[in-house]
MOPAC internal coordinates of N, CA, C and O (Angstrom, degrees):
PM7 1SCF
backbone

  N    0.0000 0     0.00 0     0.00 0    0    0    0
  C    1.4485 1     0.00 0     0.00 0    1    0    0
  C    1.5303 1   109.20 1     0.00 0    2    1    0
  O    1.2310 1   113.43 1   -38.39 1    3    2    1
  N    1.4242 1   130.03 1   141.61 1    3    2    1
  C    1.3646 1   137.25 1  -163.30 1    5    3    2
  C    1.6879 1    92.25 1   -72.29 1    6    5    3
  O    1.2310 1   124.71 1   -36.32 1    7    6    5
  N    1.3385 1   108.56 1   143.68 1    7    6    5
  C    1.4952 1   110.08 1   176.35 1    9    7    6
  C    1.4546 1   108.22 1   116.66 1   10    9    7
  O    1.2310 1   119.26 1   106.05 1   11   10    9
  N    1.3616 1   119.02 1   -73.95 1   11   10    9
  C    1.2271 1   163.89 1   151.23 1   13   11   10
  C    1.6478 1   112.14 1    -0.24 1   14   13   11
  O    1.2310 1   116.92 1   -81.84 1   15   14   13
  N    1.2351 1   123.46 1    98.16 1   15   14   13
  C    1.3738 1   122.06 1   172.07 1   17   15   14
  C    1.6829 1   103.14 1   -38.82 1   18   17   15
  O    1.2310 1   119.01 1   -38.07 1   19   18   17
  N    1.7693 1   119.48 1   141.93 1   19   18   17
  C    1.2722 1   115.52 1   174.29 1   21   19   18
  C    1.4427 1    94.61 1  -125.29 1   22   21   19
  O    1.2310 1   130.70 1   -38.30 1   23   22   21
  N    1.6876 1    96.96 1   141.70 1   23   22   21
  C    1.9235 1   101.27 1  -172.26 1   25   23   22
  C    1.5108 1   104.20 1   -82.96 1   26   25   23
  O    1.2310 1   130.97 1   165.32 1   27   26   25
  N    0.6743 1    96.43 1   -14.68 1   27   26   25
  C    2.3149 1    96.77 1  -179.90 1   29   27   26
  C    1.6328 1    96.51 1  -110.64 1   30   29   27
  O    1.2310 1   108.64 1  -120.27 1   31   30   29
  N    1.4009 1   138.87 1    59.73 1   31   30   29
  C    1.3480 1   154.24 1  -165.26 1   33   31   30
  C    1.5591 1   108.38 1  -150.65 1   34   33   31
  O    1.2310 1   122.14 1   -69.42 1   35   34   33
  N    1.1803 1   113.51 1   110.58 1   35   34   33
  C    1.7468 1   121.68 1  -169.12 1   37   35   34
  C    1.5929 1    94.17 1   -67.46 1   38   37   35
  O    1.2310 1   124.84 1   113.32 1   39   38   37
  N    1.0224 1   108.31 1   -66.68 1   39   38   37
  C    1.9279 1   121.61 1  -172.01 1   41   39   38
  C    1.4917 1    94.41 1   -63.60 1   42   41   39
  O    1.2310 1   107.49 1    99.24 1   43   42   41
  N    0.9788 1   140.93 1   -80.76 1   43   42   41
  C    1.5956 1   135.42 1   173.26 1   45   43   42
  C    2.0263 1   115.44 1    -1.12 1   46   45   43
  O    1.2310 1   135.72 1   130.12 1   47   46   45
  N    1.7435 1    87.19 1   -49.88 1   47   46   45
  C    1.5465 1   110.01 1   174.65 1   49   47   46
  C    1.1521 1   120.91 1   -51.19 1   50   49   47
  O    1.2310 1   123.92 1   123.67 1   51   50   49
  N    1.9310 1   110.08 1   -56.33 1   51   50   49
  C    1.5413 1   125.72 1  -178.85 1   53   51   50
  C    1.4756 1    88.47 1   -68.61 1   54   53   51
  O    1.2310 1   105.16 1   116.00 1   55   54   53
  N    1.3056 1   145.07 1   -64.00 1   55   54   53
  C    1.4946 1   124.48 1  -161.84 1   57   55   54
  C    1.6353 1   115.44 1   -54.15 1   58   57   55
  O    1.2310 1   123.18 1   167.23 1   59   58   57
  N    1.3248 1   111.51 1   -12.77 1   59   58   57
  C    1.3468 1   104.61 1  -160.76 1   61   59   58
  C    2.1401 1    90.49 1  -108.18 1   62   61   59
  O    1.2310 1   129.86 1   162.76 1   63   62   61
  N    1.2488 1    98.59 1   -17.24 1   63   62   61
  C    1.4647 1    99.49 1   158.26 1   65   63   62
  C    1.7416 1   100.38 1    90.46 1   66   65   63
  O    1.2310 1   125.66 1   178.46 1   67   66   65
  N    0.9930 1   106.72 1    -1.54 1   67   66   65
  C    1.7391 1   126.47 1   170.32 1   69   67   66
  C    1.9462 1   105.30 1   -64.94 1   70   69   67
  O    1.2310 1   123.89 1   149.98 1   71   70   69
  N    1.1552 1   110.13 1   -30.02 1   71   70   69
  C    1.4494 1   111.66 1  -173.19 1   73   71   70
  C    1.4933 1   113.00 1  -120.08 1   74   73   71
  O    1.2310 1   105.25 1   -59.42 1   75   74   73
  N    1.4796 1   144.91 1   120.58 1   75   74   73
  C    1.3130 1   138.52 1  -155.44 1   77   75   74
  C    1.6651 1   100.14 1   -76.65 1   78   77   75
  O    1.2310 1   124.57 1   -14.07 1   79   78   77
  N    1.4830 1   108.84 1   165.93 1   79   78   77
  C    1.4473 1   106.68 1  -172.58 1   81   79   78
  C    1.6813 1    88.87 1  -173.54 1   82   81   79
  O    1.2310 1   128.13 1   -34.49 1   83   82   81
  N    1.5163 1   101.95 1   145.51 1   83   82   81
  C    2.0647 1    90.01 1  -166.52 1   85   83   82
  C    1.9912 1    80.00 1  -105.41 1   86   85   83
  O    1.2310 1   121.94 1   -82.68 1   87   86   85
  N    1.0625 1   113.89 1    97.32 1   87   86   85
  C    1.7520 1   136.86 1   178.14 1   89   87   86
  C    1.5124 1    99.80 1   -42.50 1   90   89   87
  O    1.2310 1   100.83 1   -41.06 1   91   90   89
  N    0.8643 1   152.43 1   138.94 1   91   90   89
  C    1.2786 1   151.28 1   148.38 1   93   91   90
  C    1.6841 1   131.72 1  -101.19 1   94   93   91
  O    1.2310 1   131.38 1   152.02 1   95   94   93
  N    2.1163 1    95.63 1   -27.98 1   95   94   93
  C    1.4231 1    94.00 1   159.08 1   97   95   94
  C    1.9237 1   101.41 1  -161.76 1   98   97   95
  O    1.2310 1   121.67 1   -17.41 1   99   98   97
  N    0.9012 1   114.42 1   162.59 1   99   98   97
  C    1.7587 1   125.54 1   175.04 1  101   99   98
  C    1.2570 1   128.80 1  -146.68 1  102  101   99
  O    1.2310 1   126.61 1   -53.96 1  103  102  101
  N    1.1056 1   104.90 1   126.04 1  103  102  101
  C    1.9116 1   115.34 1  -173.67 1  105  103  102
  C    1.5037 1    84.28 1  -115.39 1  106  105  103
  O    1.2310 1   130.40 1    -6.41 1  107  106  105
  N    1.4312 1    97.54 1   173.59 1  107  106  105
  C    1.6632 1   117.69 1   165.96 1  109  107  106
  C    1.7647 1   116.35 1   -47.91 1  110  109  107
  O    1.2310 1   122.14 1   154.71 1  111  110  109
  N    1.3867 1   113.51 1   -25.29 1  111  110  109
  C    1.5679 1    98.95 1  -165.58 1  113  111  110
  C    1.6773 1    84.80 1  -142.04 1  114  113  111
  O    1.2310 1   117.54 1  -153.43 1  115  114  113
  N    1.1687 1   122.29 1    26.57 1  115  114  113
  C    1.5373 1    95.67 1   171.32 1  117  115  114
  C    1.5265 1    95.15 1  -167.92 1  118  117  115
  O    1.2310 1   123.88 1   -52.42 1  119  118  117
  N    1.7422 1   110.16 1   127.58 1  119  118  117
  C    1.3179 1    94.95 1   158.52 1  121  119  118
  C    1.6016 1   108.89 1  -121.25 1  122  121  119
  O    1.2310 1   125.47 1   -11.84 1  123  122  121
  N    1.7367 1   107.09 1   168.16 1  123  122  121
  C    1.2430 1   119.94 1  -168.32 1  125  123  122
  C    1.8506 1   111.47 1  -103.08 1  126  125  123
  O    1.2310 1   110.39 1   -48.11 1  127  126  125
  N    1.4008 1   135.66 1   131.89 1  127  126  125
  C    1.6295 1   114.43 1  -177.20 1  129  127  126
  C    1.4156 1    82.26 1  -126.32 1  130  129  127
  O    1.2310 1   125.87 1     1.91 1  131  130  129
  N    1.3370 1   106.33 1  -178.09 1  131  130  129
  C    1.5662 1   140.77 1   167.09 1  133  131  130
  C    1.9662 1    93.82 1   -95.07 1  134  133  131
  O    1.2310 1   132.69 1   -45.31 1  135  134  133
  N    1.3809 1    93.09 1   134.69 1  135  134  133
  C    1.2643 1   113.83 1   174.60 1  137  135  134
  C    1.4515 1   122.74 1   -64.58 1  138  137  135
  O    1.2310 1   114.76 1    -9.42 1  139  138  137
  N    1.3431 1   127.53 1   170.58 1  139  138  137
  C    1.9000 1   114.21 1  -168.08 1  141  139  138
  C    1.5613 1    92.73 1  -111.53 1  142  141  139
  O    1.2310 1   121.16 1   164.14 1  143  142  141
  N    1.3573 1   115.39 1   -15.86 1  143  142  141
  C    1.5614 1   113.97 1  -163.00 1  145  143  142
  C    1.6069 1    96.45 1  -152.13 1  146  145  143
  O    1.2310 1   126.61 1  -106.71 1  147  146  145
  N    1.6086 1   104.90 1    73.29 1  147  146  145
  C    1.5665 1   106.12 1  -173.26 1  149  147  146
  C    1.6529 1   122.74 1   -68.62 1  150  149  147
  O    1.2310 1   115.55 1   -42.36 1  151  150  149
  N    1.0170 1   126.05 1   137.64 1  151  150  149
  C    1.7992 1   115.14 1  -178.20 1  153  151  150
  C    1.8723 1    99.32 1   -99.38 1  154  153  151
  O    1.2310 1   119.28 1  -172.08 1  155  154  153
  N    0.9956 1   118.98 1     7.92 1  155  154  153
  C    1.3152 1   114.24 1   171.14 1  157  155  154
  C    1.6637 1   125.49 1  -159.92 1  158  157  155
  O    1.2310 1   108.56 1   -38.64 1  159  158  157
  N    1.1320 1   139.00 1   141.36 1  159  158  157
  C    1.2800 1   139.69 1  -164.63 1  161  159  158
  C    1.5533 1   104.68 1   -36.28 1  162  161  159
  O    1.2310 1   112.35 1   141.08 1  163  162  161
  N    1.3497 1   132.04 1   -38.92 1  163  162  161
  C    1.3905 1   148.63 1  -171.94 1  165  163  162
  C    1.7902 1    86.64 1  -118.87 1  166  165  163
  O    1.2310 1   130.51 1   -76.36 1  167  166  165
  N    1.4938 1    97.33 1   103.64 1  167  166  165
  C    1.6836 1   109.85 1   140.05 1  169  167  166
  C    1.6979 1   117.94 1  -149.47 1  170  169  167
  O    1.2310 1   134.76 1   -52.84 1  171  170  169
  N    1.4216 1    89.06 1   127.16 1  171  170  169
  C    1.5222 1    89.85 1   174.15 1  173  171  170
  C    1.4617 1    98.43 1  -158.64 1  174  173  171
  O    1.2310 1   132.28 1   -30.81 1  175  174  173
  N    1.8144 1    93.88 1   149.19 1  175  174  173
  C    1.8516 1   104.73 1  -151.00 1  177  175  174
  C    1.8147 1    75.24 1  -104.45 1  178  177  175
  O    1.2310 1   118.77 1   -22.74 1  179  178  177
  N    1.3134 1   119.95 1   157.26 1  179  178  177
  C    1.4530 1   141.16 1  -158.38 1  181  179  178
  C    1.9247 1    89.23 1  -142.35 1  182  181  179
  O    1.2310 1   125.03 1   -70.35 1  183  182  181
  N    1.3458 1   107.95 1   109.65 1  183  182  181
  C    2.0913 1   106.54 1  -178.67 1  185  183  182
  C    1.4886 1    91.74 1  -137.30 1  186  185  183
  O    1.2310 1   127.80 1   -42.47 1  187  186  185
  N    1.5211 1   102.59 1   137.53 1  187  186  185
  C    1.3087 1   117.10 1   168.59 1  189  187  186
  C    2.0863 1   108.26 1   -57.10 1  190  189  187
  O    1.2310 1   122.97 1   -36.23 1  191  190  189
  N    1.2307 1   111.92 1   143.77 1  191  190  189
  C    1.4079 1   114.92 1   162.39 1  193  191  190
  C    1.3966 1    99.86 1   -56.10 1  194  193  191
  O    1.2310 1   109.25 1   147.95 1  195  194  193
  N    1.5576 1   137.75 1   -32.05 1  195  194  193
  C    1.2275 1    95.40 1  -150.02 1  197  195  194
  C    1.8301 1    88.71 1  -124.12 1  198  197  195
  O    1.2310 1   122.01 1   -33.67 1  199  198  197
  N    1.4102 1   113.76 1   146.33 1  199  198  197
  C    1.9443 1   120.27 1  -157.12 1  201  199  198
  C    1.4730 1    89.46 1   -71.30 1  202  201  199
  O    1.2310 1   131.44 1   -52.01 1  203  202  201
  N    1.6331 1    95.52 1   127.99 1  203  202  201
  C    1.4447 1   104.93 1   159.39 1  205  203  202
  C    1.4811 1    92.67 1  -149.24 1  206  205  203
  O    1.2310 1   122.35 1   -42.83 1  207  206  205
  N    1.4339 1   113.10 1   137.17 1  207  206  205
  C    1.6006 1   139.34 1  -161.28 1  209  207  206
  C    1.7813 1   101.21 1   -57.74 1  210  209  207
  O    1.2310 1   118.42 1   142.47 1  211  210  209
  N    1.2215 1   120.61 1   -37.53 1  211  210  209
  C    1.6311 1   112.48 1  -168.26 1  213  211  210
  C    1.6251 1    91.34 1  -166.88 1  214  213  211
  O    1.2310 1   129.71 1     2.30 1  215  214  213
  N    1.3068 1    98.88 1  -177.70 1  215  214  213
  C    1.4999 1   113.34 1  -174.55 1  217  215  214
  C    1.6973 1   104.39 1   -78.58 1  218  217  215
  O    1.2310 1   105.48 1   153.76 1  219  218  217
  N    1.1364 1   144.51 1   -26.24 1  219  218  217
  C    1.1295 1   152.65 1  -143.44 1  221  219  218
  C    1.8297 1    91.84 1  -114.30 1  222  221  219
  O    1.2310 1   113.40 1   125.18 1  223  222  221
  N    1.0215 1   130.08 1   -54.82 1  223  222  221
  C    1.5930 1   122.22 1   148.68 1  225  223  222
  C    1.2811 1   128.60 1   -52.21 1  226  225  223
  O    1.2310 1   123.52 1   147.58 1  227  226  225
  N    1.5124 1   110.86 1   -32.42 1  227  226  225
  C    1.7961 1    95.16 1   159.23 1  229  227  226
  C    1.1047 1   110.18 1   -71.53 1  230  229  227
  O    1.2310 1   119.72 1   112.59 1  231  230  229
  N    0.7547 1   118.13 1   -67.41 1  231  230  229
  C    1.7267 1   122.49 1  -167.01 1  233  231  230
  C    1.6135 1   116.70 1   -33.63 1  234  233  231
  O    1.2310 1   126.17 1   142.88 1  235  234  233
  N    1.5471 1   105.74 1   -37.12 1  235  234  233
  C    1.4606 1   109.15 1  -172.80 1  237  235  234
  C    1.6061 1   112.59 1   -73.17 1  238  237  235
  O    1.2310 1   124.43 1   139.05 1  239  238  237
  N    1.7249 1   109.11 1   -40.95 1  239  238  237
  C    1.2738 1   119.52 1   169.15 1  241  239  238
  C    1.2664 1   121.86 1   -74.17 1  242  241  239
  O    1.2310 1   114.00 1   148.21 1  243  242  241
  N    1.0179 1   128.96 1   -31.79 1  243  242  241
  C    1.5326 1   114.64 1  -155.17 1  245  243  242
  C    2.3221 1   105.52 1  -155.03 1  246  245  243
  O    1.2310 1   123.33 1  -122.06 1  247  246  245
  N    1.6997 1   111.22 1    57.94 1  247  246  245
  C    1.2630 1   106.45 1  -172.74 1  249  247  246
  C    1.2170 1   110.70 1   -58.61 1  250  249  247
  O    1.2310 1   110.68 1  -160.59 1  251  250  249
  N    1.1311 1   135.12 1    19.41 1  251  250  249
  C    1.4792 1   125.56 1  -171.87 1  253  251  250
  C    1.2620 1    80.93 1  -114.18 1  254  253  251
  O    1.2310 1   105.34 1    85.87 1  255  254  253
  N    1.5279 1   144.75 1   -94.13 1  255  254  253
  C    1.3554 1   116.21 1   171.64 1  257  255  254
  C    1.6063 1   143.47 1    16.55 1  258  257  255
  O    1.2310 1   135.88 1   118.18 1  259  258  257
  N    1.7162 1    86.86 1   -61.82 1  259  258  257
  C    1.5996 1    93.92 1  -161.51 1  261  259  258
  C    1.5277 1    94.99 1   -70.31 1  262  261  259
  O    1.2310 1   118.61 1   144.55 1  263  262  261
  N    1.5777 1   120.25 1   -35.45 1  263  262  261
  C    1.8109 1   127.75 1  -179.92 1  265  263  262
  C    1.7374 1    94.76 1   -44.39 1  266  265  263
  O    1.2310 1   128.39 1   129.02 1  267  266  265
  N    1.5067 1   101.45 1   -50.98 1  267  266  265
  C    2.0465 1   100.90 1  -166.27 1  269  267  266
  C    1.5619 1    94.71 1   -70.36 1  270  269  267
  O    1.2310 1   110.42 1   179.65 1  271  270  269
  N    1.1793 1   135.61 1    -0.35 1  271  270  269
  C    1.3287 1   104.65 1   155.66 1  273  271  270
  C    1.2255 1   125.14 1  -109.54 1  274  273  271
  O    1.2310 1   109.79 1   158.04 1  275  274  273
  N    1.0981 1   136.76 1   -21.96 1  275  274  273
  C    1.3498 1   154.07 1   174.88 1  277  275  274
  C    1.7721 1    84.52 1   -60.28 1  278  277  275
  O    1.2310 1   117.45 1   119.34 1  279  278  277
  N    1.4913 1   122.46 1   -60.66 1  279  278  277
  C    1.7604 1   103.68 1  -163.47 1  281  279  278
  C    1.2012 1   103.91 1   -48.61 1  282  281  279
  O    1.2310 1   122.71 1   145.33 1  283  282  281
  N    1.4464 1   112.41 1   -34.67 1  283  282  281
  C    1.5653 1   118.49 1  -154.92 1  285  283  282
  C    1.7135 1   115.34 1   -60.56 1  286  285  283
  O    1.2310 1   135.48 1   160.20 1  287  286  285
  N    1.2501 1    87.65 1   -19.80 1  287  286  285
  C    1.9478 1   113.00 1  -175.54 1  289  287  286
  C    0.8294 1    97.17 1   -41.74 1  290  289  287
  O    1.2310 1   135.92 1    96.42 1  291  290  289
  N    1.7456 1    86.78 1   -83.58 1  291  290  289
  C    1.9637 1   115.21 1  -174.05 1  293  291  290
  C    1.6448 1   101.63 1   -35.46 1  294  293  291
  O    1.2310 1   116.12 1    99.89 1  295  294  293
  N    1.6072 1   124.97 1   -80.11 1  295  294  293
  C    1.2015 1   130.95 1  -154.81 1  297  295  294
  C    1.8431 1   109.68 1   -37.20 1  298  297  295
  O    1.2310 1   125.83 1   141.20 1  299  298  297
  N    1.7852 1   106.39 1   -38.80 1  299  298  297
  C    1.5188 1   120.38 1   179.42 1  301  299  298
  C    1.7474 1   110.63 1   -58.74 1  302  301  299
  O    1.2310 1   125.08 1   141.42 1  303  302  301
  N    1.4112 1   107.85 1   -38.58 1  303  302  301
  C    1.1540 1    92.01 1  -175.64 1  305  303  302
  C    1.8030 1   111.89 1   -99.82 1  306  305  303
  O    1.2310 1   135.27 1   179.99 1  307  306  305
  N    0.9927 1    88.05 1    -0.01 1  307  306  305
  C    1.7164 1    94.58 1   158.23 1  309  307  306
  C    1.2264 1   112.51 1   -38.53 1  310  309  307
  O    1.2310 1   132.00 1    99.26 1  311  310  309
  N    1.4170 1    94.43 1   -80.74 1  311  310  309
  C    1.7840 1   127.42 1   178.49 1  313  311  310
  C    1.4437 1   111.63 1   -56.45 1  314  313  311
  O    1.2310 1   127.42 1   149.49 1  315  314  313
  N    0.9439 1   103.32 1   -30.51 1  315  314  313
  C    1.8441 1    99.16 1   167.46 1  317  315  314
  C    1.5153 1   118.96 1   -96.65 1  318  317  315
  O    1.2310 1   114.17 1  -162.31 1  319  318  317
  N    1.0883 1   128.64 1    17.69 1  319  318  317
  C    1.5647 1   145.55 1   159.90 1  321  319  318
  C    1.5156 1   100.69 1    60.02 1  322  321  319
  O    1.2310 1   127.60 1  -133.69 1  323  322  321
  N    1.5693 1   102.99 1    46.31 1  323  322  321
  C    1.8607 1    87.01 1  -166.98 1  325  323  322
  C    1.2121 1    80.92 1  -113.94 1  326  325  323
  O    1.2310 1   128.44 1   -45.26 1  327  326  325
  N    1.5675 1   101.34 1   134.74 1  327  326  325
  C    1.8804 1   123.49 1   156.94 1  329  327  326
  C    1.2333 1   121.57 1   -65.10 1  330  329  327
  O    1.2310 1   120.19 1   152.23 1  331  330  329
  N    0.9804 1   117.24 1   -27.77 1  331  330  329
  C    1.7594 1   126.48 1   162.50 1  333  331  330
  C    1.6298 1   121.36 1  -140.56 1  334  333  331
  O    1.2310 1   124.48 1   -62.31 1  335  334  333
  N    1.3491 1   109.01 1   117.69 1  335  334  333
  C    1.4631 1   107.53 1   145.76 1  337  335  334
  C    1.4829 1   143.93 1   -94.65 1  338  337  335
  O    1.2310 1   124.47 1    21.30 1  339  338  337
  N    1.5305 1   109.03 1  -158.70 1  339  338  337
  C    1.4077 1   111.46 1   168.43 1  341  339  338
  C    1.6793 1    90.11 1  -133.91 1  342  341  339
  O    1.2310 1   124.83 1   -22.97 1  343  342  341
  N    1.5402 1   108.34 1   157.03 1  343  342  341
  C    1.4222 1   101.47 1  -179.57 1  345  343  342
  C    2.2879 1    88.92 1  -139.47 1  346  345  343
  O    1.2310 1   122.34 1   -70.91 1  347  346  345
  N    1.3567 1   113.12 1   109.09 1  347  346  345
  C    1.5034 1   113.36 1  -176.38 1  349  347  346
  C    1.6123 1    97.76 1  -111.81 1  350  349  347
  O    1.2310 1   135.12 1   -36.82 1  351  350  349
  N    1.5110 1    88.34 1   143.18 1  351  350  349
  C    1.8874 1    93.61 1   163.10 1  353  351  350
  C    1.4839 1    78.34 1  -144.06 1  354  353  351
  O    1.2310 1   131.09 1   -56.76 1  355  354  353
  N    1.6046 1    96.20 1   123.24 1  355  354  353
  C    1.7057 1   113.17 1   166.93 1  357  355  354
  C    1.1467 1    98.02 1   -96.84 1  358  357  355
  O    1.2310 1   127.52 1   -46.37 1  359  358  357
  N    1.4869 1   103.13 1   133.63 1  359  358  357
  C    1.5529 1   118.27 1  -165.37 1  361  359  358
  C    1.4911 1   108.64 1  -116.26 1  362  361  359
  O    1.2310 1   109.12 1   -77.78 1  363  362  361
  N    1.4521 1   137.99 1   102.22 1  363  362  361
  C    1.4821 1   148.59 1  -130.96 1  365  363  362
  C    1.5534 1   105.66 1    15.31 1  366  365  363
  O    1.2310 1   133.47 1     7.44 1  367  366  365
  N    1.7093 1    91.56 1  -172.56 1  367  366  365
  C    1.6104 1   127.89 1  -162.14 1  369  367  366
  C    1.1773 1   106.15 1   -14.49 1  370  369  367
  O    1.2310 1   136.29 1    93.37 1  371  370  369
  N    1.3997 1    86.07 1   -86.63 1  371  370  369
  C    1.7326 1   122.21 1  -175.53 1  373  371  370
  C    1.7984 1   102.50 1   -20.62 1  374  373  371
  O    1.2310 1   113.99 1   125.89 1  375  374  373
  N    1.4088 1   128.98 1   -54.11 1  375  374  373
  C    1.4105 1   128.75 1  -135.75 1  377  375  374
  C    1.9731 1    80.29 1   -98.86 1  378  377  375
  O    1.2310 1   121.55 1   140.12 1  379  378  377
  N    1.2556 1   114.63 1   -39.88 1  379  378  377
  C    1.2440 1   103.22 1  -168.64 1  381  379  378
  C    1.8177 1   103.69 1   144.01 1  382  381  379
  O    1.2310 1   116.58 1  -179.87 1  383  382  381
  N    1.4218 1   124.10 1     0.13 1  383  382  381
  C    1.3604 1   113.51 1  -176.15 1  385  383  382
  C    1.8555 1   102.15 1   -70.81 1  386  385  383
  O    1.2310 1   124.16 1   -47.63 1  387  386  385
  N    0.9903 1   109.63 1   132.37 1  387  386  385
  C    1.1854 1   117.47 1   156.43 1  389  387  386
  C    1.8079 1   125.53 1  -118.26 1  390  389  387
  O    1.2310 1   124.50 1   145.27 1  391  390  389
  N    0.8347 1   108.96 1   -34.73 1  391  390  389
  C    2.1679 1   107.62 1   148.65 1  393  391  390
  C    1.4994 1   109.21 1   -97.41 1  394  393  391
  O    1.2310 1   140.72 1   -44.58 1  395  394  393
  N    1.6563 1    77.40 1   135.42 1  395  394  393
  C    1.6070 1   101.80 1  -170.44 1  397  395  394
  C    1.3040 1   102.22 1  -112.00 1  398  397  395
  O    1.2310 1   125.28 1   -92.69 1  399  398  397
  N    1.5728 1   107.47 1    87.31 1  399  398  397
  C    1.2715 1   159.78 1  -112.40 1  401  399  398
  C    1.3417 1   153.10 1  -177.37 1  402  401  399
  O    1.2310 1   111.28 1  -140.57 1  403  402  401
  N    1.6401 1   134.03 1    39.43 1  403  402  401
  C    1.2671 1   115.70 1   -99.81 1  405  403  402
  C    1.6234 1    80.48 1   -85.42 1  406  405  403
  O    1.2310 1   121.03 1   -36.72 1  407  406  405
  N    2.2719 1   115.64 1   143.28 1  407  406  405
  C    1.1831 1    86.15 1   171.71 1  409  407  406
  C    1.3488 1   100.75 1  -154.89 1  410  409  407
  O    1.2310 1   105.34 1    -6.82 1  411  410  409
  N    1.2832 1   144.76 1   173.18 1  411  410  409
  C    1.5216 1   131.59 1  -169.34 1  413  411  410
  C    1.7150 1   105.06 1  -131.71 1  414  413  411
  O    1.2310 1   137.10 1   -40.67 1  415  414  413
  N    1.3563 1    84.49 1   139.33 1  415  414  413
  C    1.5561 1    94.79 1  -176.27 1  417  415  414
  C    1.4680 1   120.63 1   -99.87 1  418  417  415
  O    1.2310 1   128.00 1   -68.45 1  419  418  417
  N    0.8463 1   102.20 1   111.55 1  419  418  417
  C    2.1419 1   113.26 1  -174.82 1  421  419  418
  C    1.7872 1    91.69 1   -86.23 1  422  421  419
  O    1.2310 1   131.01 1   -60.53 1  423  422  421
  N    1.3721 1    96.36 1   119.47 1  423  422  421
  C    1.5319 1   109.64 1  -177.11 1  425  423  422
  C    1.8798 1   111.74 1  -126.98 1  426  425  423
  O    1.2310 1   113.97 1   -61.30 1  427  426  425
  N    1.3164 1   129.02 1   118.70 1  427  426  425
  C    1.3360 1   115.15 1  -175.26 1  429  427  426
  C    1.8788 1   111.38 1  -172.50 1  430  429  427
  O    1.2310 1   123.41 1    10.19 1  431  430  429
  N    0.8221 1   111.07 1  -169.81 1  431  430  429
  C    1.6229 1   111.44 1  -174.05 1  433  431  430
  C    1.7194 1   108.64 1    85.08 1  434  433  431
  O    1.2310 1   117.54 1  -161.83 1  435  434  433
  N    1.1862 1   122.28 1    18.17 1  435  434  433
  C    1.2235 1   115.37 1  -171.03 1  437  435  434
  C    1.7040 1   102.64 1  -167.37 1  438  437  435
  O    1.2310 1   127.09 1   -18.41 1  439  438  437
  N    1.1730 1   103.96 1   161.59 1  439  438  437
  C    1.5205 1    97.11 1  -178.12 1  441  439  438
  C    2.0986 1   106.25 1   -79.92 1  442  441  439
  O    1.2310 1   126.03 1   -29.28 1  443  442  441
  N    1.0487 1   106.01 1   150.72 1  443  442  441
  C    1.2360 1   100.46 1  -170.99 1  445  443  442
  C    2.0945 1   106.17 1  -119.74 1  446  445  443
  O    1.2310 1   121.11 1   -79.10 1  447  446  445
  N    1.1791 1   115.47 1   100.90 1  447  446  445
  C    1.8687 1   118.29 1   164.16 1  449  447  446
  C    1.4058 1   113.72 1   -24.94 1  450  449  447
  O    1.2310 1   126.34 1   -37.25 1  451  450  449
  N    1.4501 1   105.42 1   142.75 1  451  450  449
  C    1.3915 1   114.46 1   168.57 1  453  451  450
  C    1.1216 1    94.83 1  -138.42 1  454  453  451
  O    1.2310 1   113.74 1   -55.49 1  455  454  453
  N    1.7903 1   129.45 1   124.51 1  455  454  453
  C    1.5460 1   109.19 1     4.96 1  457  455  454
  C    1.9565 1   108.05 1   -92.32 1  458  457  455
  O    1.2310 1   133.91 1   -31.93 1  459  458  457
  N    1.5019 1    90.71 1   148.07 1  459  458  457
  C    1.4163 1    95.71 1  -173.06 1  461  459  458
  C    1.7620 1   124.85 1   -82.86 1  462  461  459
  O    1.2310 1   112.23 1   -38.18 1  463  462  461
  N    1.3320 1   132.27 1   141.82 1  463  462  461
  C    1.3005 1   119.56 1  -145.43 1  465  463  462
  C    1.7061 1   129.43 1    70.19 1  466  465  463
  O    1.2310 1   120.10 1   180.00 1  467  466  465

């Protein structure tokens, strides 16, 4: 059920603190980690505490959420002194999601291509 801790859910894991993750920041409904396989000097994935399948299911259920992650962006690259980012939520297979998970990737410290991939 959307919301809903899922027991076969990698990020579900890090919220529940069962799975290690090097945290970088935490509010009530969202925490922020450092990535395991970063594509840029600045990566860190930003996931709601509570499981929602992709960005397009948070958003539909719960926009106050989707605002606590989007601030969470900004606040990340605060703390990471970056003048510009990139902010991605790959939204299924096709785009590249592989945790089903909804979660956003703060990408920066480097110049970043357009178009990306």
């Amino acid at each position: 059920m959307a919301g809903e801790p899922q027991e076969d859910c990698l990020f579900c894991k890090i919220v529940a603190g069962t799975v290690p993750a090097t945290i970088v920041r935490q509010t009530d409904t969202t925490i922020a980690f450092r990535d395991i396989n970063p594509q840029a000097p600045t990566h860190v994935l930003i996931i709601p505490k509570a499981h929602h399948e992709n960005a397009a299911a948070l958003a539909a259920a719960d926009p106050a959420l989707t605002a606590d992650v989007l601030r969470e962006a900004q606040a990340v690259a605060d703390e990471e002194k970056l003048d510009s980012y990139r902010l991605v939520f790959n939204t299924g297979s096709g785009a590249g999601q592989t945790v089903w998970h909804v979660h956003g990737h703060v990408l920066g410290g480097r110049g970043l291509a357009w178009p990306p991939g």
